[in-house]
C-alpha positions in Angstrom: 30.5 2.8 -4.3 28.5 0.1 -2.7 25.3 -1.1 -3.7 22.4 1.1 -2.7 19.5 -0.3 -0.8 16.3 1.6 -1.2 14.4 1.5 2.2 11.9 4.5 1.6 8.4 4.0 2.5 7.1 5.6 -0.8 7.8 6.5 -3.3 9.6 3.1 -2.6 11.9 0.9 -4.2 10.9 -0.5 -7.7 12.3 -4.3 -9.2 15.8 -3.5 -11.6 14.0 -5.3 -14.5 11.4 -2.4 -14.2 13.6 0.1 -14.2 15.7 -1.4 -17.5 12.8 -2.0 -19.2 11.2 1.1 -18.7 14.2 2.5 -19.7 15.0 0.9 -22.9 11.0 1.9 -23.6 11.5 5.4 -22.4 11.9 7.5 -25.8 9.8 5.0 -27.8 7.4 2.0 -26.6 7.8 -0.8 -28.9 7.6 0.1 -32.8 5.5 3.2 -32.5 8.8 5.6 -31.8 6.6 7.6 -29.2 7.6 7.4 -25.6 4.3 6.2 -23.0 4.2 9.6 -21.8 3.2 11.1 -25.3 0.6 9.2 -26.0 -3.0 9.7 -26.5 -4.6 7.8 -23.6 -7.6 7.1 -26.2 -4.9 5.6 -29.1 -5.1 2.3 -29.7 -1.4 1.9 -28.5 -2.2 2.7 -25.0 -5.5 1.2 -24.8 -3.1 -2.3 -25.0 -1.2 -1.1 -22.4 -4.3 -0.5 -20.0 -6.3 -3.5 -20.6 -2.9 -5.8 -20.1 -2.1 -4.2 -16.8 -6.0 -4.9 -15.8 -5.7 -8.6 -16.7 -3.1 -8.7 -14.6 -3.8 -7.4 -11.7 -7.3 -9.2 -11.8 -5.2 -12.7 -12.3 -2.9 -11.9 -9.7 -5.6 -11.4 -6.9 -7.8 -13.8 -8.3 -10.7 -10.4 -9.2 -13.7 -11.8 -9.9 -16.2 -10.9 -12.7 -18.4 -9.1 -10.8 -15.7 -6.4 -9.6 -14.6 -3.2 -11.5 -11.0 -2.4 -11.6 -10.2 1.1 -11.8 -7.1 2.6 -12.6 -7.1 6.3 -11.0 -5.8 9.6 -10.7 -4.7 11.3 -6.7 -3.2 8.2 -5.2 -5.0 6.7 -1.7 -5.7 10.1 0.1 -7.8 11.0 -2.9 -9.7 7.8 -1.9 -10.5 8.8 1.8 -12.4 10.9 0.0 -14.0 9.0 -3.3 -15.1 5.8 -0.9 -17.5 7.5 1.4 -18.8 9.7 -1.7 -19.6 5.9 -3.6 -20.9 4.3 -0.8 -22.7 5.9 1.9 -25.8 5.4 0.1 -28.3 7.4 2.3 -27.0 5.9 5.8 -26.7 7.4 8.9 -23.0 6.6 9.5 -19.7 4.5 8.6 -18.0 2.7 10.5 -13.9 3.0 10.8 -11.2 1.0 12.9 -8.1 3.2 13.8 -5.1 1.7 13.8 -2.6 4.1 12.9 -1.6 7.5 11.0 -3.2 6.4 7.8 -6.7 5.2 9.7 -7.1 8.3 11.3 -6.4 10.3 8.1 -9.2 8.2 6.4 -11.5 9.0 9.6 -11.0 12.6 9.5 -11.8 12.4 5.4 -14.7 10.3 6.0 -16.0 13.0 8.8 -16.5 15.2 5.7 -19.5 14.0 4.3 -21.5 12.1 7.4 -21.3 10.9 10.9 -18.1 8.3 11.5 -18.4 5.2 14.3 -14.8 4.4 15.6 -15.4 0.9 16.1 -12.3 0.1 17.7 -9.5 2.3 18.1 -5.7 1.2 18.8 -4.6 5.0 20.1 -4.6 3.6 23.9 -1.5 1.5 22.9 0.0 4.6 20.9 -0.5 2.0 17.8 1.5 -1.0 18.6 -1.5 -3.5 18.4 -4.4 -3.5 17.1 -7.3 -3.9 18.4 -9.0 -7.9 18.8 -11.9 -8.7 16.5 -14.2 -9.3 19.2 -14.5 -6.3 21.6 -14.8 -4.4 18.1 -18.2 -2.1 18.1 -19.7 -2.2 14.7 -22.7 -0.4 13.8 -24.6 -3.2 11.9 -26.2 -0.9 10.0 -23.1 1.4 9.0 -22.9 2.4 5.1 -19.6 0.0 5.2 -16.7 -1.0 7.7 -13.4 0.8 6.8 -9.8 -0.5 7.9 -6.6 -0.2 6.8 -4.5 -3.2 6.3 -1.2 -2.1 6.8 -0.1 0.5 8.8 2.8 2.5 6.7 4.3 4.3 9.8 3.4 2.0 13.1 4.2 -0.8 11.4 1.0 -2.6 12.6 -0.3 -4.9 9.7 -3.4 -7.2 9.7 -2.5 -10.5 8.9 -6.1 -11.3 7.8 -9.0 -9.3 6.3 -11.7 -8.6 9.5 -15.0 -10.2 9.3 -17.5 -7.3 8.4 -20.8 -8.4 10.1 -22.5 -8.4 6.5 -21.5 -5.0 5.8 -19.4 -4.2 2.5 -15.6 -4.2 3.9 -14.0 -1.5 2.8 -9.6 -1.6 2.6 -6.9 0.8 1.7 -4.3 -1.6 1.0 -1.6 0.9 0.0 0.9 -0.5 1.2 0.4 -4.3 1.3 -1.5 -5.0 -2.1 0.4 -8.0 -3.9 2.2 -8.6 -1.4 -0.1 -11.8 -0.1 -3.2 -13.3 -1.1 -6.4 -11.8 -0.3 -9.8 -13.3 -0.9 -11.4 -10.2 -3.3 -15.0 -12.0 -2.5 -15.0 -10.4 1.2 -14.6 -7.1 -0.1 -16.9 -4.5 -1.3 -13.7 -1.8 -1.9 -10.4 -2.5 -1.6 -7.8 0.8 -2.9 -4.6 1.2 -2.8 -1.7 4.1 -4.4 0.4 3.2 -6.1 4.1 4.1 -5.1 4.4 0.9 -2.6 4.4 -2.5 -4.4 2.4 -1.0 -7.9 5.4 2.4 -9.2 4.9 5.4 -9.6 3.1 8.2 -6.9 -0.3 9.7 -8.2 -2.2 6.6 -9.2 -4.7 4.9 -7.3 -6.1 1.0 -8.1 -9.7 0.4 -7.1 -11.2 -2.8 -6.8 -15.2 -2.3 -6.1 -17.8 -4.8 -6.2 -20.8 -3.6 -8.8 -24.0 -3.8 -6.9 -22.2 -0.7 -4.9 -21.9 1.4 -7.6 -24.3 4.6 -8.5 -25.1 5.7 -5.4 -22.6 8.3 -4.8 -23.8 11.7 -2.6 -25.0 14.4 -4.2 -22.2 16.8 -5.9 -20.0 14.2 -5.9 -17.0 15.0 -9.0 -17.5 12.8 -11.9 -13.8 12.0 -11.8 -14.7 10.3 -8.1 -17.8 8.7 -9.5 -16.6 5.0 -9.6 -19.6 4.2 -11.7 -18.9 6.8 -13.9 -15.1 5.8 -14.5 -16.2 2.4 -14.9 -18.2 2.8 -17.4 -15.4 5.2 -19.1 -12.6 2.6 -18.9 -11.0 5.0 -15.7 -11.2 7.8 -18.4 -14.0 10.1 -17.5 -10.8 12.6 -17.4 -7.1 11.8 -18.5 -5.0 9.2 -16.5 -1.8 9.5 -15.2 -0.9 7.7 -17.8 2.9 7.1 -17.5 2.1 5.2 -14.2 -0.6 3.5 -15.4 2.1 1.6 -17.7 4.7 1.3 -15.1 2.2 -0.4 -13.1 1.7 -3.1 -15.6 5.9 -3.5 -15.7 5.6 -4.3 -12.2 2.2 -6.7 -12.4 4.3 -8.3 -15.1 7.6 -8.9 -13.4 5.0 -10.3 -10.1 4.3 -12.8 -12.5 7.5 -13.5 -13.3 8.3 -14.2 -10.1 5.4 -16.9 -9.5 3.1 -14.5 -8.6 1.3 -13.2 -5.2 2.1 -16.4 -3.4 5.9 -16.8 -4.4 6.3 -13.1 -2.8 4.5 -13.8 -0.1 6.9 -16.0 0.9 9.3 -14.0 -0.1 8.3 -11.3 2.0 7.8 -13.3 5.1 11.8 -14.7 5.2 13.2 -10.8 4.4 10.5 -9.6 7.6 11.4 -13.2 9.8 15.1 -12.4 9.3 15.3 -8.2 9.6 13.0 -8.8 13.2 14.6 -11.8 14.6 17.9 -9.2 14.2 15.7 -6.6 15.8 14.9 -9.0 18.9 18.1 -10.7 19.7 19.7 -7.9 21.4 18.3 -5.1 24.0 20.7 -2.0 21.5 17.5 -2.6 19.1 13.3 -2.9 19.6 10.7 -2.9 17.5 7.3 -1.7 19.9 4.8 -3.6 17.6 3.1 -6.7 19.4 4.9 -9.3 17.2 1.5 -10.9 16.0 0.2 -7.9 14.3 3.6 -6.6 13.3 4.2 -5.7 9.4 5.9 -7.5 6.8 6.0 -4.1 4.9 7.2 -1.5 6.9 9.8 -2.6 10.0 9.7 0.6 12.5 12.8 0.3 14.9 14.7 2.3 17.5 18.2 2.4 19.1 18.6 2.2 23.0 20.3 5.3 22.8 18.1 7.5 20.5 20.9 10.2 20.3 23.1 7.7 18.5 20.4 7.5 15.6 21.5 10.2 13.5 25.0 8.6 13.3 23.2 5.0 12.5 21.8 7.0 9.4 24.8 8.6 7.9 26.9 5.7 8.4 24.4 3.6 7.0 24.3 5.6 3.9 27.8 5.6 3.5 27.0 2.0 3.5 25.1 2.0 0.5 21.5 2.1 2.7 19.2 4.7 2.2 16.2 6.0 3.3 16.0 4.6 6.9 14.4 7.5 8.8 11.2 7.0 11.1 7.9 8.9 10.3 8.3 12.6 11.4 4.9 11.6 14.2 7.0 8.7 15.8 10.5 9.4 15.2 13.4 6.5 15.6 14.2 4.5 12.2 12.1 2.8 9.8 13.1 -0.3 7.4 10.0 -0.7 4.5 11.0 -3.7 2.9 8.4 -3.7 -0.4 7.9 -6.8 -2.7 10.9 -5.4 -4.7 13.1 -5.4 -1.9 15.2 -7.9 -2.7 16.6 -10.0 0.1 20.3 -9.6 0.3 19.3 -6.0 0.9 17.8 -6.8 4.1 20.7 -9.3 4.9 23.1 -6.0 4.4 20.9 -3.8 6.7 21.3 -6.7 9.2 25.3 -6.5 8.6 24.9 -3.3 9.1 23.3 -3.5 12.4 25.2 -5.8 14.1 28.2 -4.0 13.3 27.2 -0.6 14.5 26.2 -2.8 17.8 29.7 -4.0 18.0 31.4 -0.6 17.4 28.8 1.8 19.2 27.1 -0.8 21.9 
């Protein structure tokens, strides 16, 4: 059987040494003889576990002091919730930048609890660019400015944070967090789930600067309260505890491999070589203006769009899985995730240019 290549957008591909490791830990983590996902979240054992993975992830991305990392249950859509609850803070709206599925699904949260400004919308190009800096309209005295910076299912990624006219910039980095540097000091919020670049599905990392902390709306849960949690170590209720620690496997194989900026570059050859393969022949396109296109999630199509449900059996009978476009767009879809490794995206070329040859 040949190798198989994970291509799902989430829950996505994690590294092997994860996997081993987390295997060999499975039925008892270290000495204790207690697997991760029987233990007390409050034990001492776990505690260790927690406060590593927090280190981590606060040397990785450089977090400075005066940010709280959280470490949450619900994953990112609980988030399009929890960030307008934390900091609307008694103003009249928040402004939002659509650039895709995941933008609008924040926007229609957000709508919710108060009045939303689209500041700039990328819908007249169905999502294939997004939107230039300057003919953005941003309330200047919006609660926050919202964007997401990777778009899972357009494929549309910003290649750097916005500037935020002195308003706290808010991010769901889902599905581009580790995967290059970002200066934490522009941010107010950044969030992100986890099942993309950090494990396992139903965990959420939240990165929020403290002078934006307790003033949440009225009725707001105390499990969304990001004061609350921070002052309870993300523990106001019980974590998901078994991602919590498969998280830290990940921030500590990251490290292993030199860190944000070694997989950065990493990230760029594996999207530079599965687009240039894209572009060099009229059978495939990619729709994505190429200098807002993602490093994280490669959407594609065929010239012949009835041939692409033989493209995905034949390429999982080639070991390559998980290739299917988003149900709203259709066509194929190649998320290529820090763990990715890049002989799988030189097979899914192979691959390509071989169905070309046989089917072109």
């Amino acid at each position: 059987m040949a190798r198989i290549y994970n291509f799902s957008p989430g829950p996505a591909i994690l590294p092997a040494p994860v996997l081993e490791r987390a295997r060999e830990e499975l039925r008892g983590w270290r000495s204790t003889g207690v697997s991760v996902m029987e233990m007390s979240h409050r034990g001492e054992d776990f505690i260790g576990i927690a406060e590593r993975a927090e280190a981590d992830l606060r040397a990785l991305l450089g977090v400075p002091a005066n940010y709280k990392v959280l470490f949450l249950a619900g994953g990112a859509s609980a988030q399009f919730a929890a960030a307008p609850m934390n900091l609307w803070r008694g103003k009249k709206q928040a402004s939002y930048v659509s650039t895709g599925y995941w933008s609008e699904k924040a926007i229609a949260e957000a709508r919710l609890y108060g009045q939303v400004q689209v500041a700039a919308s990328g819908k007249d190009s169905k999502f294939t660019t997004i939107p230039p800096r300057a003919s953005w309209n941003v309330d200047r005295d919006a609660a926050y400015l919202h964007y997401t910076a990777n778009e899972t299912i357009g494929g549309v990624e910003f290649q750097d944070a916005p500037e935020a006219d002195g308003l706290p910039l808010v991010a769901d980095m889902s599905s581009n967090i580790l995967s290059r540097p970002v200066d934490v000091r522009r941010f107010g919020l950044i969030y992100a789930s986890a099942q993309k670049n950090l494990g396992l599905p139903g965990l959420a990392v939240v990165i929020v600067r403290e002078d934006l902390l307790g003033q949440t709306l009225p009725g707001t849960p105390s499990t969304f309260d990001y004061k609350r949690q921070a002052e309870n170590g993300s523990m106001v209720n019980t974590p998901p505890t078994y991602a919590w620690y498969v998280a830290g496997l990940v921030l500590d194989w990251l490290r292993e491999q030199g860190g944000v900026k070694a997989i950065e570059a990493h990230n760029i050859r594996k999207a530079a070589k599965l687009y240039a393969a894209i572009d060099a022949a009229p059978f495939y396109s990619n729709p994505v203006e190429p200098a807002v296109r993602s490093r994280m999630n490669v959407p594609f199509h065929l010239a012949d769009s009835n041939l692409e449900a033989l493209f995905l059996a034949e390429a999982k009978e080639a070991g390559l899985v998980y290739l299917e476009g988003h149900r709203s767009v259709g066509g194929l879809r190649a998320s290529i995730y820090n763990a990715m490794p890049e002989e799988g995206v030189e097979a899914l070329i192979s691959f390509m240019r071989e169905f070309e040859r046989k089917r072109g």
